[in-house]
N, CA and C atoms of all chains as a GROMACS GRO file, in nm:
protein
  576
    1UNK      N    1   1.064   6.562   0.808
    1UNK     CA    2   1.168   6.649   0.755
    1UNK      C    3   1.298   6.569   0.742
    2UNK      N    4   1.359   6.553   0.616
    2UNK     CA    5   1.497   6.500   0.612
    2UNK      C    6   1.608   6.593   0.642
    3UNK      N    7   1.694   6.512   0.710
    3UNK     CA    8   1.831   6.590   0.773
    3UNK      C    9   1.884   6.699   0.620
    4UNK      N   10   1.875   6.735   0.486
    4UNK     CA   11   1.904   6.772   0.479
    4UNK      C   12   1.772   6.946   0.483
    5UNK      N   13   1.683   6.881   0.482
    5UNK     CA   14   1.570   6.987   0.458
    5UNK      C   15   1.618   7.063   0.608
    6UNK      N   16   1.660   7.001   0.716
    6UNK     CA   17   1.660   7.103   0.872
    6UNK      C   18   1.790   7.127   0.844
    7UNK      N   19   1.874   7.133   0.792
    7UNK     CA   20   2.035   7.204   0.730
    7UNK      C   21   1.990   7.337   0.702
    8UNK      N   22   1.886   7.277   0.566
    8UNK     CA   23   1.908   7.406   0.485
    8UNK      C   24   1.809   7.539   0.551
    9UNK      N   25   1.728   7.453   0.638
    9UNK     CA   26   1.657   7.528   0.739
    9UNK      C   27   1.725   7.606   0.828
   10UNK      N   28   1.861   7.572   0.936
   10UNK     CA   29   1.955   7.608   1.028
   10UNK      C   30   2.024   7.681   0.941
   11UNK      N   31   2.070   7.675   0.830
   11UNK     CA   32   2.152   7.721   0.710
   11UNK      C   33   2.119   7.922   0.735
   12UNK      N   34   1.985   7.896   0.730
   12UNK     CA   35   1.952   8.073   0.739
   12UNK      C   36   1.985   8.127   0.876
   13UNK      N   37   2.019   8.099   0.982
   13UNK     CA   38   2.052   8.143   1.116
   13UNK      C   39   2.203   8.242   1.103
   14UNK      N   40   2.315   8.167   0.966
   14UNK     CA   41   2.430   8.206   0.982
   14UNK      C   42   2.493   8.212   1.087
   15UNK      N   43   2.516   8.098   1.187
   15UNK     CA   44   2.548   8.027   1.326
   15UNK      C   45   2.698   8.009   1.239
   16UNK      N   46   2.791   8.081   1.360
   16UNK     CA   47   2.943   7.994   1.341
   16UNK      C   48   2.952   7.950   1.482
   17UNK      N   49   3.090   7.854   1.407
   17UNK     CA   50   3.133   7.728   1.484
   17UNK      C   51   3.147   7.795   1.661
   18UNK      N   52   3.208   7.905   1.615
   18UNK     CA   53   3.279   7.975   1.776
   18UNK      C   54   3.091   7.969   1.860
   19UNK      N   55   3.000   8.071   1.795
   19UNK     CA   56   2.902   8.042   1.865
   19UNK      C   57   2.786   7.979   1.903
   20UNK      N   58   2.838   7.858   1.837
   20UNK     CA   59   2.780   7.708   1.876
   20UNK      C   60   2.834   7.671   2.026
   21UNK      N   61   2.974   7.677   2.009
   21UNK     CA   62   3.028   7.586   2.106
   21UNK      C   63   3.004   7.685   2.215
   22UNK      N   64   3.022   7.820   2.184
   22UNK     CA   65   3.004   7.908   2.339
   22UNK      C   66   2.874   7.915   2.436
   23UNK      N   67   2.769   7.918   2.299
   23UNK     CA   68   2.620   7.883   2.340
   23UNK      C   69   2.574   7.723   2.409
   24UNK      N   70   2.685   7.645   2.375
   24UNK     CA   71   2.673   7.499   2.424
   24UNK      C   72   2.729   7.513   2.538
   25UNK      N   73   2.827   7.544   2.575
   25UNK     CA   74   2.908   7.580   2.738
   25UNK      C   75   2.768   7.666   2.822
   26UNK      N   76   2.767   7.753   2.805
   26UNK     CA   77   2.670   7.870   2.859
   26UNK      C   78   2.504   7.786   2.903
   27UNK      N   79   2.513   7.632   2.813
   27UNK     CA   80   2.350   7.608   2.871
   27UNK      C   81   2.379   7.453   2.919
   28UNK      N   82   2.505   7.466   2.960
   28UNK     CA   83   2.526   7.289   3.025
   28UNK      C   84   2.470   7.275   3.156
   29UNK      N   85   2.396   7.179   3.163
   29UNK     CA   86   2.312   7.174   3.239
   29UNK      C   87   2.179   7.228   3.276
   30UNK      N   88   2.118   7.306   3.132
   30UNK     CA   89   1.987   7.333   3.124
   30UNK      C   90   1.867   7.260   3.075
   31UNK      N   91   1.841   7.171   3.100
   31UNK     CA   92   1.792   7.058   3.003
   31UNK      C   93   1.620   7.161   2.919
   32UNK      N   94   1.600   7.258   3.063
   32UNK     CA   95   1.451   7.279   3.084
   32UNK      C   96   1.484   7.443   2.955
   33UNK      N   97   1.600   7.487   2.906
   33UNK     CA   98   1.587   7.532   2.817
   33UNK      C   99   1.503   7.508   2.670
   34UNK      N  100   1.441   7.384   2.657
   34UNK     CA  101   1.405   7.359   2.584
   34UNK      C  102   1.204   7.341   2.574
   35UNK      N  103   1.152   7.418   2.669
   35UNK     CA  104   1.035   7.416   2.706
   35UNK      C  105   0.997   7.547   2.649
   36UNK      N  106   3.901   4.802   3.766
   36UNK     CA  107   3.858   4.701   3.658
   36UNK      C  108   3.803   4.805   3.561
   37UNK      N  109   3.832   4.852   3.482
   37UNK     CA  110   3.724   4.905   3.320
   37UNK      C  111   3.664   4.858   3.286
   38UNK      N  112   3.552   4.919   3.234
   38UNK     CA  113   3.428   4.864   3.148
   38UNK      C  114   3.470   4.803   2.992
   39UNK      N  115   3.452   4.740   2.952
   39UNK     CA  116   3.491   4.719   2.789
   39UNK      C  117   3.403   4.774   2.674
   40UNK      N  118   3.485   4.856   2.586
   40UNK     CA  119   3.412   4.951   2.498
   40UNK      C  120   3.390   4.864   2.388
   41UNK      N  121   3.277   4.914   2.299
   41UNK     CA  122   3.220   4.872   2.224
   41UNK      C  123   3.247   4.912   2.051
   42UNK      N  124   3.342   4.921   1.981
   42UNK     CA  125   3.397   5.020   1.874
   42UNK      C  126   3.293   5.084   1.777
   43UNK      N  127   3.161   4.998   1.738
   43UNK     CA  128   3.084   5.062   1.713
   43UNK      C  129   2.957   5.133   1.777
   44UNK      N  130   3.007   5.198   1.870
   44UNK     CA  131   2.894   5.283   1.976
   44UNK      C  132   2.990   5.373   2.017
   45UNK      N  133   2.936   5.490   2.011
   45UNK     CA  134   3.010   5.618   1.977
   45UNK      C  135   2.855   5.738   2.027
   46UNK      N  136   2.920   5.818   2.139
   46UNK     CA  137   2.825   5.960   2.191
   46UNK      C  138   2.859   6.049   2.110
   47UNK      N  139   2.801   6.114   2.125
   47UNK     CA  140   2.844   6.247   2.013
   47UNK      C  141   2.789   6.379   2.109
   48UNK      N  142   2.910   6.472   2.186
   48UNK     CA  143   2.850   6.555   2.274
   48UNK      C  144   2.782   6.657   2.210
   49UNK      N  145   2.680   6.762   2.316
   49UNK     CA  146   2.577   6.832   2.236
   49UNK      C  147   2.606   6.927   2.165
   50UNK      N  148   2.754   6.970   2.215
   50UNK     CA  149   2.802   7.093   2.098
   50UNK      C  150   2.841   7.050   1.941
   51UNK      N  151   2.890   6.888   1.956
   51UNK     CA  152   2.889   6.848   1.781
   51UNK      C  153   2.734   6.836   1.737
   52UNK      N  154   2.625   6.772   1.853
   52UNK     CA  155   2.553   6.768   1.768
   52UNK      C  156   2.480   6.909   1.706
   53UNK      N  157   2.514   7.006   1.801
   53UNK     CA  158   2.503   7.122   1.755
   53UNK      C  159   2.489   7.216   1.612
   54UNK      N  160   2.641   7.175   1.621
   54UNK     CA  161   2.714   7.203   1.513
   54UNK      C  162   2.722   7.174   1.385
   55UNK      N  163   2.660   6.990   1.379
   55UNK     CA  164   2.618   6.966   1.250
   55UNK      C  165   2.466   7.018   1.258
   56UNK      N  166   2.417   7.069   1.322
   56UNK     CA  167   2.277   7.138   1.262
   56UNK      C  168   2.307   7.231   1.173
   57UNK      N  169   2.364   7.366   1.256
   57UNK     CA  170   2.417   7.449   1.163
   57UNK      C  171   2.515   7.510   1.064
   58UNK      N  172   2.647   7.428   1.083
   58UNK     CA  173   2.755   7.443   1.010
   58UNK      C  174   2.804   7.345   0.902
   59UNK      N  175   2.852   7.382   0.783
   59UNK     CA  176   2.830   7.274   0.656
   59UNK      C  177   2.990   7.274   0.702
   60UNK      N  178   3.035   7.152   0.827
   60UNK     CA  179   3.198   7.121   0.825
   60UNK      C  180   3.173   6.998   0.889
   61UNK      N  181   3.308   6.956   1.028
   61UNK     CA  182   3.359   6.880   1.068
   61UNK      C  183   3.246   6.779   1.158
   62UNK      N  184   3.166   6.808   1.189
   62UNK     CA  185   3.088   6.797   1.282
   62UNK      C  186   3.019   6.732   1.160
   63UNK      N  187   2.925   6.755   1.066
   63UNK     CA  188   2.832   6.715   1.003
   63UNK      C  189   2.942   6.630   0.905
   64UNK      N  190   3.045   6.662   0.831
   64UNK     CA  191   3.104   6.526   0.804
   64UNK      C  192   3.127   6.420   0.877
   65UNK      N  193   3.122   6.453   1.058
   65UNK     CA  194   3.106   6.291   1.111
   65UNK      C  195   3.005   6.232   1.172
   66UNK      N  196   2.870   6.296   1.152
   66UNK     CA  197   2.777   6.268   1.171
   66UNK      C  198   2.735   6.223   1.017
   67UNK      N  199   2.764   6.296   0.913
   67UNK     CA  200   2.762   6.170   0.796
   67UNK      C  201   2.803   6.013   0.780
   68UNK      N  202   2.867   6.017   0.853
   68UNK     CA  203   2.948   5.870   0.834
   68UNK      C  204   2.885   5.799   0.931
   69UNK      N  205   2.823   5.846   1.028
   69UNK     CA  206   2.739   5.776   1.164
   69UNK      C  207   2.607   5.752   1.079
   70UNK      N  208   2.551   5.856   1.029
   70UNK     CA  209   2.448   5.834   0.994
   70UNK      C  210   2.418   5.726   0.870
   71UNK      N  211   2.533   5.738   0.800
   71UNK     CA  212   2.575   5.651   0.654
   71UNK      C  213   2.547   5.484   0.692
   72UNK      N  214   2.602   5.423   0.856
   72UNK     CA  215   2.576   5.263   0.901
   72UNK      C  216   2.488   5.232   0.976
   73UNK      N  217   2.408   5.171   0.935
   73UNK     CA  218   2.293   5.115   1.022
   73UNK      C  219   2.367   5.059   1.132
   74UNK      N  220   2.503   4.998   1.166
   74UNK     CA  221   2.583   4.910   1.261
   74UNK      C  222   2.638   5.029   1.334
   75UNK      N  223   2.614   5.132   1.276
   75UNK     CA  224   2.735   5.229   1.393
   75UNK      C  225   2.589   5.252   1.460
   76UNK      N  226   2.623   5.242   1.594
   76UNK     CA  227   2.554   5.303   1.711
   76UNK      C  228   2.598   5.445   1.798
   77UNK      N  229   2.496   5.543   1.742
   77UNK     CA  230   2.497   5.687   1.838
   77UNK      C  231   2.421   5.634   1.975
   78UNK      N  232   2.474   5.661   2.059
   78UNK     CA  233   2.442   5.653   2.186
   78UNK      C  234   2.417   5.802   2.227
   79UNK      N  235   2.265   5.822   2.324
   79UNK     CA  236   2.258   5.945   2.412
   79UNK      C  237   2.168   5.930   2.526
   80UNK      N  238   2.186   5.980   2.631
   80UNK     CA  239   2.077   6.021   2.708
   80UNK      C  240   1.997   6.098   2.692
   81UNK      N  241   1.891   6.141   2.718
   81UNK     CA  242   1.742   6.220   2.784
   81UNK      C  243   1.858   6.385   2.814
   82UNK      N  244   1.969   6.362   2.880
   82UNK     CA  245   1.937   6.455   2.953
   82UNK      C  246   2.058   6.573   2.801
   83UNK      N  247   2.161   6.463   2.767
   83UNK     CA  248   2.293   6.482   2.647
   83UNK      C  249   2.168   6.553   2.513
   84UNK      N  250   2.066   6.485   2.489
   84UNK     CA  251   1.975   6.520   2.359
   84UNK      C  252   1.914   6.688   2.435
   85UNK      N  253   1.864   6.656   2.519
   85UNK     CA  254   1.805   6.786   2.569
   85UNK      C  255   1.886   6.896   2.554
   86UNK      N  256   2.034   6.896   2.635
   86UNK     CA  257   2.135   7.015   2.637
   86UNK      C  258   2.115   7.037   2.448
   87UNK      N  259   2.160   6.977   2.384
   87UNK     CA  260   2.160   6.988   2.216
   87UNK      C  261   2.053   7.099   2.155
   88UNK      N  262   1.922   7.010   2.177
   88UNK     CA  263   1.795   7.082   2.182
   88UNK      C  264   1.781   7.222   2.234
   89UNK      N  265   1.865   7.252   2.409
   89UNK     CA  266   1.820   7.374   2.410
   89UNK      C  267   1.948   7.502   2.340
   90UNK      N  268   2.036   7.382   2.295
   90UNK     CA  269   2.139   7.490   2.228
   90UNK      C  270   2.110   7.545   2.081
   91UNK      N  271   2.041   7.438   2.062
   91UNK     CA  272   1.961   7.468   1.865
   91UNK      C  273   1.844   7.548   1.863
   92UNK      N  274   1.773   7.538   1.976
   92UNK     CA  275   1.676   7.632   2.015
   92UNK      C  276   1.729   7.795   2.029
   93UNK      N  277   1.810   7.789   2.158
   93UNK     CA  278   1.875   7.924   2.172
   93UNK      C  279   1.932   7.975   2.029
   94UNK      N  280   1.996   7.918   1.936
   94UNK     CA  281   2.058   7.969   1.827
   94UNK      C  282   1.971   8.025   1.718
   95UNK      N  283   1.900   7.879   1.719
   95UNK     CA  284   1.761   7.877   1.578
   95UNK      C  285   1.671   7.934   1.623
   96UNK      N  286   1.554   7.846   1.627
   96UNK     CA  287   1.415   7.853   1.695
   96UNK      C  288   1.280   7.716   1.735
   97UNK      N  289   1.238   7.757   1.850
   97UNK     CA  290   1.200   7.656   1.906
   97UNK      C  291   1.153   7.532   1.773
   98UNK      N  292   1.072   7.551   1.661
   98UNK     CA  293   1.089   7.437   1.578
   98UNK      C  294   1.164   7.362   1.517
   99UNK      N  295   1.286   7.448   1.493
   99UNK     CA  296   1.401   7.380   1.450
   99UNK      C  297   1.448   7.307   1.529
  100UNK      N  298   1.428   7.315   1.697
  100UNK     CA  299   1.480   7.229   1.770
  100UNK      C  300   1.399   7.121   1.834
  101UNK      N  301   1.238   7.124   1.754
  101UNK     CA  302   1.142   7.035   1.734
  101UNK      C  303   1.166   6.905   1.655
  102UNK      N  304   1.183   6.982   1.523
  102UNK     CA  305   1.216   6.888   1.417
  102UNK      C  306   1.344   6.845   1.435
  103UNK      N  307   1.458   6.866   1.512
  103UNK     CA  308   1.581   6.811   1.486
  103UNK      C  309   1.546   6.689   1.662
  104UNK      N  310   1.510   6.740   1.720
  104UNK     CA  311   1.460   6.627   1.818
  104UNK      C  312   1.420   6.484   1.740
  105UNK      N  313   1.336   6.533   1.665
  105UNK     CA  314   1.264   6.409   1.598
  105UNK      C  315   1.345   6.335   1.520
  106UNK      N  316   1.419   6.431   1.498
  106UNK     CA  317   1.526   6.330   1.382
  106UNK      C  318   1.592   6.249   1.476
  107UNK      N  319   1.649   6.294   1.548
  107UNK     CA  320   1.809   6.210   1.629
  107UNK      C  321   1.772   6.140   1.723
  108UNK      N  322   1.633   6.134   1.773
  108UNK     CA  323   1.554   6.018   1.824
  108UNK      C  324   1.551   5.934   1.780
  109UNK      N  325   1.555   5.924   1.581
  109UNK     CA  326   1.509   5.785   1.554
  109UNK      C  327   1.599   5.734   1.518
  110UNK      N  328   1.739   5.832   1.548
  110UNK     CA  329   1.893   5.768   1.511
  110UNK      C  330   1.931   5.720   1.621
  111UNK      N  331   1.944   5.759   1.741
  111UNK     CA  332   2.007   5.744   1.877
  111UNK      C  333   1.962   5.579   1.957
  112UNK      N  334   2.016   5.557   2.012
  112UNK     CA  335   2.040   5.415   2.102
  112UNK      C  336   1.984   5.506   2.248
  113UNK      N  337   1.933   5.448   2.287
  113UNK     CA  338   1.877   5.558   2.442
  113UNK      C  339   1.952   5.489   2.553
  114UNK      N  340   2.051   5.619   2.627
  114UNK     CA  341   2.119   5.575   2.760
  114UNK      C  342   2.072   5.630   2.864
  115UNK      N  343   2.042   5.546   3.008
  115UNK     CA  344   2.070   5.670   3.107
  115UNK      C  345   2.130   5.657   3.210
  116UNK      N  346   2.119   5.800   3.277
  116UNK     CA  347   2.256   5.793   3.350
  116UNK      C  348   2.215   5.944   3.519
  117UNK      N  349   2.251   5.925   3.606
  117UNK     CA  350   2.215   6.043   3.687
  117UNK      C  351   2.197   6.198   3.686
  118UNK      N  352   2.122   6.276   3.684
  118UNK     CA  353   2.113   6.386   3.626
  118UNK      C  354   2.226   6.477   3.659
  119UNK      N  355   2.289   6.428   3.767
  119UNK     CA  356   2.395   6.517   3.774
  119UNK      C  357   2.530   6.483   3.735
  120UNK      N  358   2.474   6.366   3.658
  120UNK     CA  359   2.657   6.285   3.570
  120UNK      C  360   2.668   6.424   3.446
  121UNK      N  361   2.818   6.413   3.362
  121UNK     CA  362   2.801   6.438   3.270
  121UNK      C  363   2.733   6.376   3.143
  122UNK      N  364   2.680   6.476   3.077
  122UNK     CA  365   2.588   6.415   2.979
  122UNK      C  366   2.638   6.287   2.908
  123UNK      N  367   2.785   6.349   2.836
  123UNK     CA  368   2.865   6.299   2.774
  123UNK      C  369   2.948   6.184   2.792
  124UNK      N  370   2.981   6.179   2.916
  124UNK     CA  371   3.061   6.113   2.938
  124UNK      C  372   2.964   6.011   3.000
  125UNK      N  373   2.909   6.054   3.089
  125UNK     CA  374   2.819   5.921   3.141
  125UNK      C  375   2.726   5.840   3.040
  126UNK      N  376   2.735   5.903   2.914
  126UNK     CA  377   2.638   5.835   2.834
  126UNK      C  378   2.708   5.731   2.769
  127UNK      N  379   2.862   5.830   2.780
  127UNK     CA  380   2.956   5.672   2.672
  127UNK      C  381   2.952   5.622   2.788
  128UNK      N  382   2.963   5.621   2.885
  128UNK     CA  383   3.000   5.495   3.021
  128UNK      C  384   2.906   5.369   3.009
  129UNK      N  385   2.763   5.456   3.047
  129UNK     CA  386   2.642   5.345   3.032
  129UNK      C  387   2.615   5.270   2.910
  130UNK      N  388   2.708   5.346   2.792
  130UNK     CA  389   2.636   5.282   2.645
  130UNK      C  390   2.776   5.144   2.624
  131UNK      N  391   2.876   5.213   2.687
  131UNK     CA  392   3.018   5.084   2.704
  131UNK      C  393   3.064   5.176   2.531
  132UNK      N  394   3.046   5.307   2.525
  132UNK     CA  395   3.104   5.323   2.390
  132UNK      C  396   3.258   5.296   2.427
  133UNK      N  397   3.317   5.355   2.262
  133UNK     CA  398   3.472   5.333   2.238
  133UNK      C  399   3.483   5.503   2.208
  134UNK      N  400   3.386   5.576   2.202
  134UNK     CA  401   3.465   5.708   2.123
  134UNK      C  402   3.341   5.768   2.171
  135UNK      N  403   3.386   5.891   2.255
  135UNK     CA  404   3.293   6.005   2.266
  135UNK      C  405   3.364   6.130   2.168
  136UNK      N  406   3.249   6.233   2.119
  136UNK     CA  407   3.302   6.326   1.993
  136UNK      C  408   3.307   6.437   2.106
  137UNK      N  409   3.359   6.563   2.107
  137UNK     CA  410   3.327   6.697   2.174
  137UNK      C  411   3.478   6.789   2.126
  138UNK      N  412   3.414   6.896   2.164
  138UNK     CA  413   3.491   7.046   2.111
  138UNK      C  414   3.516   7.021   2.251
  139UNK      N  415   3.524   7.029   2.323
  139UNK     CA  416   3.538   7.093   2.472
  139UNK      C  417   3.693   7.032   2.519
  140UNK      N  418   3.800   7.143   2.545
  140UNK     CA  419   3.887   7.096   2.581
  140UNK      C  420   3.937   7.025   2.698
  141UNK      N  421   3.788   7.035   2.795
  141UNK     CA  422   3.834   7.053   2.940
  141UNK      C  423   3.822   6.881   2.898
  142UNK      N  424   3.743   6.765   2.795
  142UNK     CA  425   3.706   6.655   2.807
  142UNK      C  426   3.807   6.616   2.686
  143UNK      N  427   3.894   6.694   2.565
  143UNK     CA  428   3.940   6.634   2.510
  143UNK      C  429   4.121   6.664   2.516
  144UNK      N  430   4.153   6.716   2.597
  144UNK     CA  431   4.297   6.746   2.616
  144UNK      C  432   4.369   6.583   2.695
  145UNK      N  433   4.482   6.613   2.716
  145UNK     CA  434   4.574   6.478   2.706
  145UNK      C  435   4.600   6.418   2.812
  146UNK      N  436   4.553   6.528   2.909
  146UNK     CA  437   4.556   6.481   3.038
  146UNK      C  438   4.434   6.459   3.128
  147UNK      N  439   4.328   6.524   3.072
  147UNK     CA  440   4.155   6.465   3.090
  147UNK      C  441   4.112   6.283   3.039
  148UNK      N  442   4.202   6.311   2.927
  148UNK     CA  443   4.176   6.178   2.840
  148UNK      C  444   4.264   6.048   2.908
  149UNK      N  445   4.387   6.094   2.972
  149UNK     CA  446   4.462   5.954   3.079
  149UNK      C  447   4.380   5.973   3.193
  150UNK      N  448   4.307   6.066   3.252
  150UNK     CA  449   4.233   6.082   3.383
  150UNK      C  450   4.108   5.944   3.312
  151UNK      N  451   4.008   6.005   3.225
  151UNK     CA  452   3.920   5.926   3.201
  151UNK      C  453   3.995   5.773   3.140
  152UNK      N  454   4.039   5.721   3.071
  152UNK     CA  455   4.071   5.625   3.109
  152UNK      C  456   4.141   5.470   3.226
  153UNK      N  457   4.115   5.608   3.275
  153UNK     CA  458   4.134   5.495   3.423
  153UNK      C  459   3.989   5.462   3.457
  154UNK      N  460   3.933   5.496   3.396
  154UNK     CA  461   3.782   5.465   3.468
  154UNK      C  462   3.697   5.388   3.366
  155UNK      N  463   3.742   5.434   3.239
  155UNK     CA  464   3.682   5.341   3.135
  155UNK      C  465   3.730   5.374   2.980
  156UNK      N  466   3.802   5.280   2.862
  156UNK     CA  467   3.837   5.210   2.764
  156UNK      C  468   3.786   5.330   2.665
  157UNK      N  469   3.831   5.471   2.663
  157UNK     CA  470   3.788   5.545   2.552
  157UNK      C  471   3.838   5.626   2.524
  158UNK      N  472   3.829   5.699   2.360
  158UNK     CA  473   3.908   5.769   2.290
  158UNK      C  474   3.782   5.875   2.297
  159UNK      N  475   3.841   6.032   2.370
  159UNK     CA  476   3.763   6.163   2.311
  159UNK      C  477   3.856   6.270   2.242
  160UNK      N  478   3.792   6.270   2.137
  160UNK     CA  479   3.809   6.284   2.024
  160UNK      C  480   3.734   6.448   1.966
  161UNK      N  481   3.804   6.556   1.910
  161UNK     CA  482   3.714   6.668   1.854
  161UNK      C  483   3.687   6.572   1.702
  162UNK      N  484   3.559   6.643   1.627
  162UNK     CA  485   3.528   6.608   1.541
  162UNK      C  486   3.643   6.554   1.384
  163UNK      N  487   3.748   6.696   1.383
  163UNK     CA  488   3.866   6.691   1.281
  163UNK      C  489   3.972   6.563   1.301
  164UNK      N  490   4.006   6.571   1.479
  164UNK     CA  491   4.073   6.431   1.506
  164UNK      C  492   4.003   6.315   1.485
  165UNK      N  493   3.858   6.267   1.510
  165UNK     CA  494   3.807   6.163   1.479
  165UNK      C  495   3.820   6.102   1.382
  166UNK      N  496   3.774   6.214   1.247
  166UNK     CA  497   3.787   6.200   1.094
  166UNK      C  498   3.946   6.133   1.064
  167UNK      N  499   4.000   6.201   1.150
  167UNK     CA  500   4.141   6.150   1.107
  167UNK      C  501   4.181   6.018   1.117
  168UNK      N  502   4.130   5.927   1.218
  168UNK     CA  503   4.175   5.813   1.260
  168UNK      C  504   4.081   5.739   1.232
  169UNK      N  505   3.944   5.742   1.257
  169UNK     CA  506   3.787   5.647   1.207
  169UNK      C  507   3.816   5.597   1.072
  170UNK      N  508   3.808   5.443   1.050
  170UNK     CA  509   3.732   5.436   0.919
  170UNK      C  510   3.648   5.336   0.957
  171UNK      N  511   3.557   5.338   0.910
  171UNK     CA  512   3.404   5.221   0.911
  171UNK      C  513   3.447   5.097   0.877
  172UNK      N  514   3.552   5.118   0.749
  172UNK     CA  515   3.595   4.954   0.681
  172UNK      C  516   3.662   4.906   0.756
  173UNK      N  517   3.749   4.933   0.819
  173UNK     CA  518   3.832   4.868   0.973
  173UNK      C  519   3.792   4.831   1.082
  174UNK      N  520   3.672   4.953   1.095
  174UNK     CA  521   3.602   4.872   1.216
  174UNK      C  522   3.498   4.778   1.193
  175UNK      N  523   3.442   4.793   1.057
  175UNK     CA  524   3.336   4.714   1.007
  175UNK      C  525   3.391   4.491   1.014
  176UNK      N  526   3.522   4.579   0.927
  176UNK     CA  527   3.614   4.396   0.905
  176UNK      C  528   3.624   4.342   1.030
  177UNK      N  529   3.684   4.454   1.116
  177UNK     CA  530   3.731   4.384   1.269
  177UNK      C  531   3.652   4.345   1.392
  178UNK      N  532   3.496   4.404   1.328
  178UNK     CA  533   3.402   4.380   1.405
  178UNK      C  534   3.323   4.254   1.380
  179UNK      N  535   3.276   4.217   1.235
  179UNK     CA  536   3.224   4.134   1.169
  179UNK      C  537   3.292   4.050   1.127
  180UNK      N  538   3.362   4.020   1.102
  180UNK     CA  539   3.490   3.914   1.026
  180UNK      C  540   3.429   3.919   0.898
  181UNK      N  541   3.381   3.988   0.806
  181UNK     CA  542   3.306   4.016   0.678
  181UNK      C  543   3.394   4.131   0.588
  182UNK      N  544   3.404   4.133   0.409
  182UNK     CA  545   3.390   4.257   0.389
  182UNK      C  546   3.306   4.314   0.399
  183UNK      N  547   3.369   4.473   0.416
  183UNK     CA  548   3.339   4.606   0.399
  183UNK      C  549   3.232   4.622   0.327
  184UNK      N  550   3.076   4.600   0.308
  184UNK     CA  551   2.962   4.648   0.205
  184UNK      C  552   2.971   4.784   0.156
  185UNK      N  553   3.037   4.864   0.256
  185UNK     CA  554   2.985   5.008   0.217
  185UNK      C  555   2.868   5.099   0.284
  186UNK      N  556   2.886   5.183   0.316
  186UNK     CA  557   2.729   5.263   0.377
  186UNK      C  558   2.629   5.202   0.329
  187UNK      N  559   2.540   5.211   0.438
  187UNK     CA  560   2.376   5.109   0.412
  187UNK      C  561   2.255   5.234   0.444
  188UNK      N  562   2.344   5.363   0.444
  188UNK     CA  563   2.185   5.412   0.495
  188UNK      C  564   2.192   5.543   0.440
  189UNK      N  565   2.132   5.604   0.408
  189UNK     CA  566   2.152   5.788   0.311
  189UNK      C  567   2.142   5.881   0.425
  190UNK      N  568   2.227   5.946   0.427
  190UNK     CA  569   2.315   6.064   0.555
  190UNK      C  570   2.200   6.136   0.597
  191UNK      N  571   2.155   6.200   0.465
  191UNK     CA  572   2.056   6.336   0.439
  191UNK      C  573   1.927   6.278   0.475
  192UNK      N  574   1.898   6.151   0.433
  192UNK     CA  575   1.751   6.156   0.422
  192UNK      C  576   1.658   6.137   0.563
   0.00000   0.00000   0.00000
């Protein structure tokens, strides 16, 4: 998959900036979120 | 004594890399320009890629944070560092970067940033300030004693 094909993929979520960064605070230090 | 930074090796914390997943702005314009030089080095740890992963996960869905794993693996320089360091910061430490990226004020305000330089040679930077001061051809000349070629590598592909 090229970086722009997973854009336009993330593109449909309609993710803003505010809840990127709040969702990034909220899982610092979860690594095992990703299982 | 400080470590000596490296100008082209640069972390990028997990909320930018976040952010250029999903938002067409600041974050993915400077991960364009990273991604644009084969000579610029992204530096991360195991543990900095993971936080990313489970934040693109939580947002997206577990494949999207499959396939974006795969990508920034085959971009990234691999650091590591104690699991209970910061991701970020310990990754520019171990990688000897010059510039860690992050939204987070608690790592990019004015008095975090004279704290961390007593300990080691670096500029953190939010994505909009980076853009502002980075150019590749300056660091490219001052690194290489060469001109400037120009981006060597396609952002998107």
């Amino acid at each position: 998959m090229t970086w722009d094909e997973l854009f336009e993929r993330a593109a449909a979520y309609e993710v803003g900036l505010e809840t990127v960064l709040e969702t990034a605070v909220a899982l610092e230090g979860s690594d095992d979120e990703t299982g | 004594m400080t470590k000596r930074a490296d100008p082209r090796r640069i972390v990028v914390g997990a909320d930018v890399l976040a952010a250029d997943v999903f938002i067409d702005g600041k974050a993915r314009a400077v991960m364009d320009i990273l991604r644009a030089h084969d000579w610029i080095e992204v530096a991360a740890s195991d543990h900095l890629l993971s936080h990313a992963e489970a934040t693109i996960n939580r947002l997206g869905e577990r494949s999207l944070a499959t396939a974006w794993r795969d990508r920034i693996e085959r971009l990234v320089v691999p650091t590591e560092h104690p699991p209970e360091d910061h991701p970020g910061l310990a990754s520019a430490y171990a990688a000897g970067a010059a510039h860690l990226l992050s939204y987070d004020d608690r790592l990019t305000s004015v008095d975090a940033g004279l704290a961390m330089r007593r300990a080691m040679p670096i500029s953190i930077r939010t994505p909009p300030a980076f853009l502002a001061v980075f150019d590749p051809e300056t660091v490219f000349e001052a690194t290489f004693d060469e001109p400037y070629p120009g981006p060597d590598r396609d952002p998107r592909g």
